[in-house]
N, CA, C and O atoms as a GROMACS GRO file, in nm:
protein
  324
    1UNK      N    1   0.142  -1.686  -2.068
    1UNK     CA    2   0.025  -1.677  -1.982
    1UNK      C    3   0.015  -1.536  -1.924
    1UNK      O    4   0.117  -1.467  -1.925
    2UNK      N    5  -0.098  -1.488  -1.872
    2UNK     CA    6  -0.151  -1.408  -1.797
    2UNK      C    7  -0.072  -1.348  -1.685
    2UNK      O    8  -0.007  -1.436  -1.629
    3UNK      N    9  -0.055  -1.233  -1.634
    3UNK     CA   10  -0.018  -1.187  -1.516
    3UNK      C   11  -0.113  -1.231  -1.410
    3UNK      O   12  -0.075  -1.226  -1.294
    4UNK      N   13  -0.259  -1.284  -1.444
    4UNK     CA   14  -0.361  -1.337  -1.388
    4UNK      C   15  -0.340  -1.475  -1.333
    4UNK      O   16  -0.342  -1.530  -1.222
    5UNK      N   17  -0.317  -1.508  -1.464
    5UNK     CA   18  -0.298  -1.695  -1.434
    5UNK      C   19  -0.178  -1.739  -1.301
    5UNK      O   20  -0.174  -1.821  -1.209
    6UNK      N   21  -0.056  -1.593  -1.375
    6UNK     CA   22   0.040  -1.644  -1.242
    6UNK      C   23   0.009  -1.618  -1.092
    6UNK      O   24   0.025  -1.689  -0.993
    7UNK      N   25  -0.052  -1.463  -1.112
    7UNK     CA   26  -0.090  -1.428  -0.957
    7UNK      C   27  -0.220  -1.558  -0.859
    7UNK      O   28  -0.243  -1.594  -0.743
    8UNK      N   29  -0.275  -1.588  -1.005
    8UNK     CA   30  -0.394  -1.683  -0.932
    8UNK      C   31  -0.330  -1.842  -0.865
    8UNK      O   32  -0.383  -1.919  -0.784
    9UNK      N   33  -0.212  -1.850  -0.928
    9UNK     CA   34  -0.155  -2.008  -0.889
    9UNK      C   35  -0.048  -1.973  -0.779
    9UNK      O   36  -0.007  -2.073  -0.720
   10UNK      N   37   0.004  -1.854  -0.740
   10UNK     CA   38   0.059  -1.823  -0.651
   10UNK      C   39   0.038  -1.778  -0.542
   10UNK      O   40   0.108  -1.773  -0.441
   11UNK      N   41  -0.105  -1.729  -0.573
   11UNK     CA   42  -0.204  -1.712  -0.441
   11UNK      C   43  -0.195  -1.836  -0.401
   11UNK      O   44  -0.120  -1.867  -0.308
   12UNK      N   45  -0.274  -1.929  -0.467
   12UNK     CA   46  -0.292  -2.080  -0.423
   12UNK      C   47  -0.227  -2.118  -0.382
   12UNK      O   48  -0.256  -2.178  -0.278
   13UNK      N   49  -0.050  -2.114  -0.438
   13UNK     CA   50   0.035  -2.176  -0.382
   13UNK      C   51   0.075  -2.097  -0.218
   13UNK      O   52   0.097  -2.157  -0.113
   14UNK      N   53   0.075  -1.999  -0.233
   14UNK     CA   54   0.142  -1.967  -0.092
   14UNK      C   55   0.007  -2.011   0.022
   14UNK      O   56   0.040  -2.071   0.124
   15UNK      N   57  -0.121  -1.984   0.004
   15UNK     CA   58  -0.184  -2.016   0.109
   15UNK      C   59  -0.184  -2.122   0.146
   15UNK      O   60  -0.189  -2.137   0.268
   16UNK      N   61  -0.179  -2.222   0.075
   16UNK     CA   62  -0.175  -2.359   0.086
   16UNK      C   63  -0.061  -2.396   0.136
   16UNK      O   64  -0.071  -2.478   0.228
   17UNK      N   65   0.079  -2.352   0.099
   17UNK     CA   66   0.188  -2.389   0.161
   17UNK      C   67   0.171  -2.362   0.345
   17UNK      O   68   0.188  -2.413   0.456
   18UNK      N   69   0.133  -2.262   0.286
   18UNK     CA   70   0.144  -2.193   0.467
   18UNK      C   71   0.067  -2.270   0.582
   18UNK      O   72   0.095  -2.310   0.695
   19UNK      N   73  -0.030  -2.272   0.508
   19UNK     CA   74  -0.136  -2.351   0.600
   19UNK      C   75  -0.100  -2.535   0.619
   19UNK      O   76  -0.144  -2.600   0.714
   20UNK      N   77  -0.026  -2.586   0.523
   20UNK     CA   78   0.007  -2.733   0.503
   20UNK      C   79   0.111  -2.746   0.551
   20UNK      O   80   0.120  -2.852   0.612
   21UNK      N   81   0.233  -2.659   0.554
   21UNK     CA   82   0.358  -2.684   0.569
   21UNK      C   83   0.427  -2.721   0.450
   21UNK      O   84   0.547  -2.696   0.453
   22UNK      N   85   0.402  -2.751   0.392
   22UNK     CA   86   0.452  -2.881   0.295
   22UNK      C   87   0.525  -2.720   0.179
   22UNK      O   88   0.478  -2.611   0.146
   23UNK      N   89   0.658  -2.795   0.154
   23UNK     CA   90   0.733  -2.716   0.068
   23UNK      C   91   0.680  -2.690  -0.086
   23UNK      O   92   0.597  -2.774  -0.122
   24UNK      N   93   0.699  -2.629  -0.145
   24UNK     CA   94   0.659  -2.582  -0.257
   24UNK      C   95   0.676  -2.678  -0.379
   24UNK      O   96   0.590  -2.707  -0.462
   25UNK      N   97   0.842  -2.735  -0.370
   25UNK     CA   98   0.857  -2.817  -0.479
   25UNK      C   99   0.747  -2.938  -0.443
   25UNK      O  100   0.693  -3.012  -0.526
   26UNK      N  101   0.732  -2.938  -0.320
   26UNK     CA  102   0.645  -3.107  -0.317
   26UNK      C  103   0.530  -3.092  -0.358
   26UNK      O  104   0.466  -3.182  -0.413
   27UNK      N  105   0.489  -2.978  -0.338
   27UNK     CA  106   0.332  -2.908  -0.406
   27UNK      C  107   0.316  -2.897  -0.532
   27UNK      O  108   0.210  -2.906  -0.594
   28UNK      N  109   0.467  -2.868  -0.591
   28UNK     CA  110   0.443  -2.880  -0.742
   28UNK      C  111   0.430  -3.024  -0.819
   28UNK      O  112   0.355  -3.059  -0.910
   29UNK      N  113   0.543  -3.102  -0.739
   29UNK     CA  114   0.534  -3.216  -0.804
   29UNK      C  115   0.419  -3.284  -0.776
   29UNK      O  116   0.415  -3.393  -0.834
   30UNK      N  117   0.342  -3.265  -0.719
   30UNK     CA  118   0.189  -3.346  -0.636
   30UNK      C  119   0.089  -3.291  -0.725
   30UNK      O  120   0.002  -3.372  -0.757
   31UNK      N  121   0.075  -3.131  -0.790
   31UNK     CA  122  -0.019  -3.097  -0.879
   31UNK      C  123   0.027  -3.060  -0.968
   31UNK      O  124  -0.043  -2.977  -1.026
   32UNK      N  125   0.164  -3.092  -1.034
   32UNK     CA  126   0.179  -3.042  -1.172
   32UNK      C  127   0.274  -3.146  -1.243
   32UNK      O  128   0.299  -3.128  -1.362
   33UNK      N  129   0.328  -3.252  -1.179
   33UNK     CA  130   0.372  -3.308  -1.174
   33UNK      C  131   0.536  -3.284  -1.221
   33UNK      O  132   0.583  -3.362  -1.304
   34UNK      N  133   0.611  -3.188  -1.173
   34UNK     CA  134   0.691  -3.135  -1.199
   34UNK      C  135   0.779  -3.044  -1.089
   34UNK      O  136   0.790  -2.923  -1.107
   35UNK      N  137   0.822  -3.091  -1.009
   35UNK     CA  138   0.874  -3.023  -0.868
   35UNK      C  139   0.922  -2.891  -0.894
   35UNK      O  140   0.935  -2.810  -0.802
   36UNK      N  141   0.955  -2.854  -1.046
   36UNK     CA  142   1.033  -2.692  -1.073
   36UNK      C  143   0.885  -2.634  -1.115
   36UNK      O  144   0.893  -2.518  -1.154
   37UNK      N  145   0.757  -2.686  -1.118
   37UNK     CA  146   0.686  -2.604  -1.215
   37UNK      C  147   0.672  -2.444  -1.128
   37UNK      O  148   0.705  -2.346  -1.196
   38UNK      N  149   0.636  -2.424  -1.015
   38UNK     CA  150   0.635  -2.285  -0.995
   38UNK      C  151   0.771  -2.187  -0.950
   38UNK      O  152   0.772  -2.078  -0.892
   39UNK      N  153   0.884  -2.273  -1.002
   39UNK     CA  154   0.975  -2.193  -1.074
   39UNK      C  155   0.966  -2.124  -1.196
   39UNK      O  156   1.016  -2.015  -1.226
   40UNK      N  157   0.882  -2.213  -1.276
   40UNK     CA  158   0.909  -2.157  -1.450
   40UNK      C  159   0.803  -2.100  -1.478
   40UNK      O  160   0.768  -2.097  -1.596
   41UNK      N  161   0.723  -2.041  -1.380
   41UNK     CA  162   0.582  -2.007  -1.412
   41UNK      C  163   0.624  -1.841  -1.468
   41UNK      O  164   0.584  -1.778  -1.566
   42UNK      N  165   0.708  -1.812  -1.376
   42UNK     CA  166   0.749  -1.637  -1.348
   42UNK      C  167   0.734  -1.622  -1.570
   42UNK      O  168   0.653  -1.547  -1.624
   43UNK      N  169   0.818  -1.699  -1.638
   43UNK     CA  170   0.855  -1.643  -1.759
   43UNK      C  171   0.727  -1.723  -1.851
   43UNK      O  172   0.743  -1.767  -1.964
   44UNK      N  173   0.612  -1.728  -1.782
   44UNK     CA  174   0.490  -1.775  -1.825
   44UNK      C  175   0.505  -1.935  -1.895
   44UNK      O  176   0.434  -1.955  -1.993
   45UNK      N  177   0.589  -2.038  -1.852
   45UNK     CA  178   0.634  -2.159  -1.924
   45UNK      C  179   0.520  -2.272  -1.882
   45UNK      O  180   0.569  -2.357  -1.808
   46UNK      N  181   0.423  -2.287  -1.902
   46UNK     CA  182   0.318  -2.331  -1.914
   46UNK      C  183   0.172  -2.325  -1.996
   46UNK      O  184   0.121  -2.225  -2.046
   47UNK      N  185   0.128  -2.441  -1.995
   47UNK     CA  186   0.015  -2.394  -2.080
   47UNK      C  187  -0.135  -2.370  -2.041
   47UNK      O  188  -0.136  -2.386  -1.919
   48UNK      N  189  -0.205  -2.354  -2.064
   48UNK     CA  190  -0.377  -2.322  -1.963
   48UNK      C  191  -0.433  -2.426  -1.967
   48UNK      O  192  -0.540  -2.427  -1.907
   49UNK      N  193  -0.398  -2.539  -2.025
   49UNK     CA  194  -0.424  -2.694  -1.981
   49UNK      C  195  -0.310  -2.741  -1.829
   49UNK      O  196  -0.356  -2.780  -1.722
   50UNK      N  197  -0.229  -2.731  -1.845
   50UNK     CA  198  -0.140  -2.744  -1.705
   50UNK      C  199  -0.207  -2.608  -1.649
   50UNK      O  200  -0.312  -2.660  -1.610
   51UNK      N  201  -0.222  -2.471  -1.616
   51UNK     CA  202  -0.294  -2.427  -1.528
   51UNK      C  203  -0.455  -2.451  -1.530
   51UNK      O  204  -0.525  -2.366  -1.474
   52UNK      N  205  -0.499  -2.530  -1.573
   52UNK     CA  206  -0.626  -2.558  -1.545
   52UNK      C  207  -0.557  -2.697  -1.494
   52UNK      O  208  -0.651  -2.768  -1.531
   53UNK      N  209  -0.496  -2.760  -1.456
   53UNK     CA  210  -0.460  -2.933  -1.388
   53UNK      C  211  -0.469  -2.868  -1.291
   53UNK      O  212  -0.572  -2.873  -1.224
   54UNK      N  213  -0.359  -2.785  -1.257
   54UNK     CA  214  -0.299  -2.750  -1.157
   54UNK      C  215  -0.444  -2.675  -1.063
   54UNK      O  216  -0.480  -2.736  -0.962
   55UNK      N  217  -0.497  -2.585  -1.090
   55UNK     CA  218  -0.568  -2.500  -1.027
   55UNK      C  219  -0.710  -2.588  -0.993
   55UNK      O  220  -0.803  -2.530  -0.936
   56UNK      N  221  -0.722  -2.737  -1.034
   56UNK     CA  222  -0.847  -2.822  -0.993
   56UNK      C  223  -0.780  -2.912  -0.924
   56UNK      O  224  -0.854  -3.004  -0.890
   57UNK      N  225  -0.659  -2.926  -0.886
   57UNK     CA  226  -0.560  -3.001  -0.784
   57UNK      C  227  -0.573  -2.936  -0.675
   57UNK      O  228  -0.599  -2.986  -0.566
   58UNK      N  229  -0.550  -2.788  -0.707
   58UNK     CA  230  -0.566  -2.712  -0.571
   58UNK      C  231  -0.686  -2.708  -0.522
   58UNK      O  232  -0.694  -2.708  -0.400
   59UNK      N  233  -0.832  -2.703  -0.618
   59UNK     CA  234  -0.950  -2.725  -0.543
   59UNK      C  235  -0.988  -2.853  -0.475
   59UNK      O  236  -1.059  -2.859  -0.375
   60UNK      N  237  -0.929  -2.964  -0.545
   60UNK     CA  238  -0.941  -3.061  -0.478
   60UNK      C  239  -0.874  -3.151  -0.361
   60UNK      O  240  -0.898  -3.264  -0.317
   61UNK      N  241  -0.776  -3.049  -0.329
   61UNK     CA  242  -0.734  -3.061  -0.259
   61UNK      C  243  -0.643  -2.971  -0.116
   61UNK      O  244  -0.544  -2.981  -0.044
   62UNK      N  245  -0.792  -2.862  -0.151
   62UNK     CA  246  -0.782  -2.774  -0.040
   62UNK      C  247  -0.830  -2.764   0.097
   62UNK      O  248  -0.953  -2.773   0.092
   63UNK      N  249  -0.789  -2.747   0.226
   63UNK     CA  250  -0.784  -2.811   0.330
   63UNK      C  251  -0.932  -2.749   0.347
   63UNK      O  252  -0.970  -2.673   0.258
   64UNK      N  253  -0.991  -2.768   0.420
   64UNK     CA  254  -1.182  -2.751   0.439
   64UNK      C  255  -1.178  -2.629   0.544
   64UNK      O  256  -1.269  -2.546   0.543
   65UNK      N  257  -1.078  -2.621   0.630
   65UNK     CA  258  -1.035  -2.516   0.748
   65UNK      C  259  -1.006  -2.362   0.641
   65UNK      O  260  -1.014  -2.252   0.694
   66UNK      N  261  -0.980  -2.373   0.520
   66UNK     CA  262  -0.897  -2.259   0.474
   66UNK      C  263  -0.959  -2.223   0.406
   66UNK      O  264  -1.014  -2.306   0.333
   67UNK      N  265  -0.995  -2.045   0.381
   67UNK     CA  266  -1.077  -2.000   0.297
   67UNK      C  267  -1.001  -1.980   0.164
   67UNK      O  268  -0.888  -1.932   0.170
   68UNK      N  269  -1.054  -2.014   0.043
   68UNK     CA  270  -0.981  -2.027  -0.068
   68UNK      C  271  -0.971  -1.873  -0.087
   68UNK      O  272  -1.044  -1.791  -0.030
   69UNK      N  273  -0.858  -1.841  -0.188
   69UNK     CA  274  -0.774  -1.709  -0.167
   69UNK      C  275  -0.898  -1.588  -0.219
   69UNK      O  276  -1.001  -1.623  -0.277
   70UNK      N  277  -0.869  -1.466  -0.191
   70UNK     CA  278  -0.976  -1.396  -0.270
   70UNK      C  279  -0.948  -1.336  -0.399
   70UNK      O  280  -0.828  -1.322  -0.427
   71UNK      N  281  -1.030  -1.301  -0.479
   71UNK     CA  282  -0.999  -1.279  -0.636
   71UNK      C  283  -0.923  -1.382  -0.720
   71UNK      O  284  -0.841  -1.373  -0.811
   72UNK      N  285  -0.979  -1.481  -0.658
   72UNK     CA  286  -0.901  -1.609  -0.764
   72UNK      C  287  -1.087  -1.715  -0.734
   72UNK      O  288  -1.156  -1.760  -0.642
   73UNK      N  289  -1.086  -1.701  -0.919
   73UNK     CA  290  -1.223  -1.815  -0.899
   73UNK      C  291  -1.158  -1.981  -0.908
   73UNK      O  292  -1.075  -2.036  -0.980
   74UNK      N  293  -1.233  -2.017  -0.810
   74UNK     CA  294  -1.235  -2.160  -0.762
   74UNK      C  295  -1.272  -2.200  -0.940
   74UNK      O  296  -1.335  -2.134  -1.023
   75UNK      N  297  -1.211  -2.318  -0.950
   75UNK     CA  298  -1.271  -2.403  -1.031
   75UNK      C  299  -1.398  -2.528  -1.012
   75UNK      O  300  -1.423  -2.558  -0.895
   76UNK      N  301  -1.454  -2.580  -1.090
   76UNK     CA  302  -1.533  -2.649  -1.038
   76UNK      C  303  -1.440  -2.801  -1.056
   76UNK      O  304  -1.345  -2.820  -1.133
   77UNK      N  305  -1.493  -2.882  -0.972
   77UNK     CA  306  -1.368  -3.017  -0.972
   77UNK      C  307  -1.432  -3.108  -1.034
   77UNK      O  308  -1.546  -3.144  -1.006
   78UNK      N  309  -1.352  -3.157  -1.138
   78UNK     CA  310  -1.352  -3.274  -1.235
   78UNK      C  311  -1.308  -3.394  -1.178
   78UNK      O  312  -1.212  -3.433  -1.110
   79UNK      N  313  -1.415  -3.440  -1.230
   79UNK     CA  314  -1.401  -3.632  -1.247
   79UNK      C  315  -1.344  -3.704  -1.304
   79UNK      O  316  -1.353  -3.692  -1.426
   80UNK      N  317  -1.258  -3.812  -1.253
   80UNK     CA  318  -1.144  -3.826  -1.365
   80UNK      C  319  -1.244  -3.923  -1.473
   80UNK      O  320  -1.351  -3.978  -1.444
   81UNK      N  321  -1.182  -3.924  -1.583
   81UNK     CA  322  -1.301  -4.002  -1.678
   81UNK      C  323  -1.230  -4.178  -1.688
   81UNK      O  324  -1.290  -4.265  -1.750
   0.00000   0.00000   0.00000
């Protein structure tokens, strides 16, 4: 993956941590379903179907108080089918 893809899910992740509290592994396992996933991101171990899960988890479930990060485009949020 991208130097993009990672900086964009790590934006996400830290603002969101910060603002939630909530630890990182629990964030992973809640949108990636994988408590190490933004461990293994660094050596790009994912695919742009898991960062597209992941990055419409974070839209959908970003606190309404918090401005989503800048230079990272929002996704639009999917319906589950």
């Amino acid at each position: 993956m991208s130097t993009d893809t990672r900086t964009s899910l790590t934006a996400c992740l830290d603002a969101y941590c910060a603002r939630t509290k909530r630890k990182t592994s629990t964030v992973a396992q809640a949108a990636a379903g994988d408590w190490r996933f933004f461990d293994k991101i660094e050596g790009g171990n994912f695919t742009l179907r898991k960062f597209d899960d992941v990055m419409a988890w974070f839209s959908m479930n970003w606190p309404d108080d918090l401005a989503w990060p800048e230079n990272v485009k929002r996704p639009q949020t999917r319906v589950a089918a």
